[in-house]
N, C-alpha and C positions, 0 to 999 in steps of 0.2 A: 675556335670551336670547343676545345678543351676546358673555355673559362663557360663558353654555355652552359657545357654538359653539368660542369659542377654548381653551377649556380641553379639549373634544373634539380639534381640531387640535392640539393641543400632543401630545397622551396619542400619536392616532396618528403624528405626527413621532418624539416618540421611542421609541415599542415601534419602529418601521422601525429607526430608528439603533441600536437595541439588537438587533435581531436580524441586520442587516447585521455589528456586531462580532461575534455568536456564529458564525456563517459564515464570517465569516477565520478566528477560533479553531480552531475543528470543522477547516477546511482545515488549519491552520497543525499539529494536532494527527494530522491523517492523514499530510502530509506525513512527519512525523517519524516517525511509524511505519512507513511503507515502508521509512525509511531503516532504521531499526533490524533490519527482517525484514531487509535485505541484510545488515547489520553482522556479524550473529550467522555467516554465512558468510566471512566476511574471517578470513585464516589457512590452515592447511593441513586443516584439520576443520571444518564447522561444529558450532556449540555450541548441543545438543540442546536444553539447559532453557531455555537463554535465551531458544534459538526457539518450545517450546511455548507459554511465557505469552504470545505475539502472536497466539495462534492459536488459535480454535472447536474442540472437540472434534468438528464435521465439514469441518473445512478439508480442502479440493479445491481440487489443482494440476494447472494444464493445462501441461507443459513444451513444449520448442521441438521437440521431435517428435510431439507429439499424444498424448504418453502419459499419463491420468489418473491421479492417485494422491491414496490417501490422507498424511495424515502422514507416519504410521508408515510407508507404503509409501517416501513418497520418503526419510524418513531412513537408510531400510536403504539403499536401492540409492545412496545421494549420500551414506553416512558415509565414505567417502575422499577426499571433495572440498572443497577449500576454493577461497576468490574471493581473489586479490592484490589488485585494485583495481576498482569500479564506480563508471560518471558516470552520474547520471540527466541526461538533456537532458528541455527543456517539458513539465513533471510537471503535470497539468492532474486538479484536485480537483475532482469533482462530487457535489453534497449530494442525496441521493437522498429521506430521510425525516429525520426528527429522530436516529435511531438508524440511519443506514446512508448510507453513503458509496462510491464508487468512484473511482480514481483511476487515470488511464493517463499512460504515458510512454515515452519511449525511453531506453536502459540498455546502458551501452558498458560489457562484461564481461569481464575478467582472471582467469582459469579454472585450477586443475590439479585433475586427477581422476586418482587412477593413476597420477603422473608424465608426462600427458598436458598439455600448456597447451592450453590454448584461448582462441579472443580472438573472440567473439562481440557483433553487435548487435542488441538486440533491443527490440522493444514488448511493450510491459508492462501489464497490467492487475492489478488489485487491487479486493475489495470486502471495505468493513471495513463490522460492524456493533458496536454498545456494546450490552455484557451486563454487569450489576454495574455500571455506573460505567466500564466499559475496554472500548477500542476495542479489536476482535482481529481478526483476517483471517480472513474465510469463505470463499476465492476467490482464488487466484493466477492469470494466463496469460500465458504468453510464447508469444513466434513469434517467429522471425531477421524481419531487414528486410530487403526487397526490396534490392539493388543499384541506386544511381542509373545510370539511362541518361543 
C-alpha cells in the first residue's frame, strides 16, 4: 500500500512539473509571436503574407482610435505604413485553455504612415488561439497610454 501511495505521489509531482514546463513553453511560444506580428510591420510596408500566416481567418483589430477592423480592412487602410522600431515593456502571457492564450503589454512605437512619423505609447493586448498545430491571433487592441502625472 505504502509503495502505491508513492508511486501515486510521484506520477502527481511529475504530470505538475510537466505541465508547469508546457506553460513557460505555451508563454515562451506566444511571446514570440506577438513579436513576429510586430516584425512583419518594421520597414516602410508592412508585409501582407508574412502577416496573414499569424492570423485566424476572423482576426479583429481594435486600434488606438476605436476603430474595428477586419484584416483585409486594416491592410488596405495601413498598406502605407510601416513601424522603424517597437519596444515591448512587461509582456505578461496568460494561459486561458489548452488552445488559447492572451497576452498584454506596453509598446513604445516608431511609426511613418504617409510620410507622417509618429512616436506613440501604447497597451496592447493579444489573444492567440492554436488551430492545426499554430498559434495565430484572433484579437488585437491598442489604446495610447494615459500620461504620468
Amino acid at each position: 500500500m505504502l509503495l502505491k501511495m508513492k508511486a501515486v505521489l510521484f506520477a502527481f509531482t511529475f504530470l505538475s512539473v510537466v505541465g508547469c514546463l508546457h506553460a513557460e513553453d505555451v508563454k515562451k511560444v506566444i511571446l514570440a509571436r506577438e513579436t513576429a506580428s510586430w516584425q512583419v510591420w518594421v520597414g516602410t510596408r508592412v508585409n501582407i503574407p508574412a502577416a496573414q500566416k499569424l492570423l485566424t481567418p476572423n482576426y479583429t483589430a481594435i486600434d488606438s482610435s476605436g476603430a474595428i477592423w477586419s484584416a483585409d480592412q486594416m491592410f488596405a487602410q495601413m498598406k502605407n505604413c510601416g513601424i522603424s522600431s517597437f519596444k515591448f515593456k512587461d509582456p505578461q502571457v496568460h494561459l486561458l485553455t489548452s488552445d488559447s492564450a492572451a497576452i498584454v503589454y506596453r509598446v513604445e512605437v516608431n511609426a511613418i504612415c504617409a510620410d507622417h512619423k509618429i512616436s506613440v505609447d501604447l497597451a496592447a493586448s493579444s489573444v492567440w488561439v492554436k488551430r492545426g498545430g499554430e498559434w495565430l491571433a484572433e484579437i488585437h487592441t491598442e489604446t495610447p497610454v494615459a500620461p504620468q502625472k
